[in-house]
N, C-alpha and C positions, 0 to 999 in steps of 0.2 A: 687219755685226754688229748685233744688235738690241739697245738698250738699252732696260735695266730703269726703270717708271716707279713701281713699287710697291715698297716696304720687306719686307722679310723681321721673321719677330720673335723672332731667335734672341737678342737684345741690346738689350739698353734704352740705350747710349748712341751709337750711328750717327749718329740725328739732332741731336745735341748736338756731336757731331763736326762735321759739315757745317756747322749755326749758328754755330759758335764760330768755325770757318776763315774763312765768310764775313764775320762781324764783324771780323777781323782782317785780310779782303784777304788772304788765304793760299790759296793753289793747292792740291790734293790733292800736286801733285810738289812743292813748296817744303814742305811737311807732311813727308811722306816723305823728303824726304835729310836732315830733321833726325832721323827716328826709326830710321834705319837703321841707324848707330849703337849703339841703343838698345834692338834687339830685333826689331823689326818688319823682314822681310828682302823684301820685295815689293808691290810699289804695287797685286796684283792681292788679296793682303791685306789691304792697308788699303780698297779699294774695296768689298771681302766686309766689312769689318765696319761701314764707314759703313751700304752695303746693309740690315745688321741681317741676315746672310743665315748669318754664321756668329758663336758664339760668342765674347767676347774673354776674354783670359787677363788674370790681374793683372798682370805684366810690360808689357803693351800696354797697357793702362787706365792705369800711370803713366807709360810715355812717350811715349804720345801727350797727357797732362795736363802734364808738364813742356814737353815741346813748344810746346804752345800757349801756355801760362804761368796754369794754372788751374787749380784743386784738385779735386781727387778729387770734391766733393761736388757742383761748379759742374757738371762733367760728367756725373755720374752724376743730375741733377736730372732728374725728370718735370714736364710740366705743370699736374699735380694736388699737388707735392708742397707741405704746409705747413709751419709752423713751430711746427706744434701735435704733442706727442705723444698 
């Protein structure tokens, strides 16, 4: 199977998934049998939306946020975003 080295850009927060896992020492499967649960019903789902290859729903954006233990905004952050309106 070939794996993907490029992002998709259906989502802006994939990459903030993956950062925030690995700053946690958190696996994709240790991720997923928390948010299973909680909404998200397939590890090949969550890999689609780390990817940025599909869309996330509101439902998924907070539990995968509650999951990791970080807010809405911590995730949803770009690295352009400022503090300035």
């Amino acid at each position: 199977m070939r794996r993907r080295t490029t992002l998709g850009d259906r989502n802006l927060v994939g990459e903030n998934i993956i950062r925030i896992r690995a700053e946690k020492k958190m696996s994709q499967g240790e991720l997923l049998s928390q948010i299973q649960l909680m909404g998200i019903d397939n590890q090949a789902k969550l890999s689609r939306i780390e990817g940025k290859r599909i869309a996330i729903t509101d439902r998924d954006l907070i539990a995968i946020a509650k999951c990791l233990g970080v807010t809405l905004d911590e995730l949803c952050k770009q690295d352009n975003d400022t503090n300035e309106c």
